[in-house]
C-alpha positions, 0 to 999 in steps of 0.5 A: 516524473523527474521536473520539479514543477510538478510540487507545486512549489514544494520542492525547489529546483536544488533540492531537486537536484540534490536527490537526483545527484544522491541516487546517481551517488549511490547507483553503482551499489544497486546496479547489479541488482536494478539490472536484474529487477529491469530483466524480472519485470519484463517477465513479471508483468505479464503473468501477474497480469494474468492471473490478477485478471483472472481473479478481476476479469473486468480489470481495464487495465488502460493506465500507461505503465512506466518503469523508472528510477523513482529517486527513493520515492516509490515502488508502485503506484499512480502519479498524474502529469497534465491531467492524466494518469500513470500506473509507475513502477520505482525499479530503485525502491522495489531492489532497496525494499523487496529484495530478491523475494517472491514479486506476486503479491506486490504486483497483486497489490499494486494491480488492485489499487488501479482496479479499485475505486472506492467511489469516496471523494474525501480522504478520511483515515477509514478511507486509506485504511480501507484501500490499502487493506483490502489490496493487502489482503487481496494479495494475500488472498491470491498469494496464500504462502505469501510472507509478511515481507512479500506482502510489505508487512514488514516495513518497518521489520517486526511491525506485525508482532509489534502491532500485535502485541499492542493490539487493543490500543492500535485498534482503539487509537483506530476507531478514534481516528479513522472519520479525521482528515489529519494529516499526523494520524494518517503518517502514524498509521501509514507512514514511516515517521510515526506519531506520539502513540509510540505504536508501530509506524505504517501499522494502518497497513497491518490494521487494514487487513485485518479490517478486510480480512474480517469483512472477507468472513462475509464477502468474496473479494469481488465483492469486496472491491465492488462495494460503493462509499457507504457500504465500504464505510458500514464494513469497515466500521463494523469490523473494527468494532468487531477486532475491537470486542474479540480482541478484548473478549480474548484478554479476559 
């Protein structure tokens, strides 16, 4: 996790060295509270396990699971060394970003990425906005009184109320973009440093559960995460399409 060679070149062994000297820097602030996320996770893990597997009984569960100081880069997700995967947990980013807050449905979350497999093998804007939506609004499904901050909705603070009052244009710059592979449209929407919309950045996070829960009106979530490329495609469109009128029917 922490060798260099796995940027292919992107990284170069200072810059590496610099991030590992900044997080041994910065440490001491985050130890009393690392320590205590270790400890929660410990016993977190295997109850959030459970009752995610009784939603998905059919959930494997067969990556490695690794607990780790990410270096900043991450607070779940998948990583793969030598043609295998691993299911990582960043300690340093769950304390930095989560806080002491309620972890069900970030774990919830985190579990449905490694259940889900949309069977889609290009990496079109639709395709992300689809994974990370219906994981948000699985978690929040499993999770009712979870609040924006527990579903990481609020990174950046206020990106809810921001895209909402934007709403229209979010959805139209949405539809635009979600058959383009262009790696700007994809950091608007789901990364931090934003684009020349002026919307909210990370709001594909916000827009994709809306798409989902806008499906959900038709499909359990079950069914939901069974649904193959081309059928995943047709819902999403469709209830863009649908946000889309109902917004602009709601503003006459």
């Amino acid at each position: 996790f922490y060798s260099v060679e796995r940027y292919d070149g992107k990284k170069t062994e200072a810059q590496r060295d610099q991030q590992i000297a900044a997080a041994h820097a910065e440490f001491p602030k985050l130890r009393d509270a690392y320590v205590q996320k270790t400890a929660q996770f410990t016993k977190d893990l295997p109850v959030h396990l459970a009752t995610f597997k009784a939603v998905f009984a059919d959930y494997a569960a067969g990556r490695d699971i690794w607990f780790v100081h990410s270096l900043g880069e991450m607070d779940g997700g998948t990583r793969s060394f030598k043609g295998r995967e691993y299911f990582i947990f960043g300690a340093d980013v769950m304390v930095k970003a989560h806080g002491k807050g309620n972890e069900a449905a970030f774990f919830h979350h985190e579990l449905f990425h490694d259940y889900h497999d949309t069977k889609c093998s290009d990496a079109k804007i639709w395709v992300s906005l689809w994974s990370e939506g219906l994981a948000t609004y699985v978690s929040k499904t499993m999770n009712p009184s979870a609040t924006n901050a527990e579903l990481l909705l609020d990174i950046p603070s206020g990106l809810v109320p921001d895209t909402q009052r934007q709403l229209s244009l979010a959805l139209d710059d949405l539809y635009a973009s979600m058959d383009n592979v262009d790696p700007e449209a994809y950091g608007g929407l789901f990364m931090m440093r934003g684009d020349k919309t002026g919307l909210p950045s990370r709001r594909g996070y916000y827009l994709g559960y809306l798409v989902a829960q806008e499906a959900g009106k038709q499909y359990d979530v079950r069914q939901l995460a069974r649904l193959e490329c081309d059928a995943a495609r047709k819902v999403v469109f469709d209830a863009v399409d649908s946000l889309r009128r109902a917004n602009a029917s709601a503003k006459q």
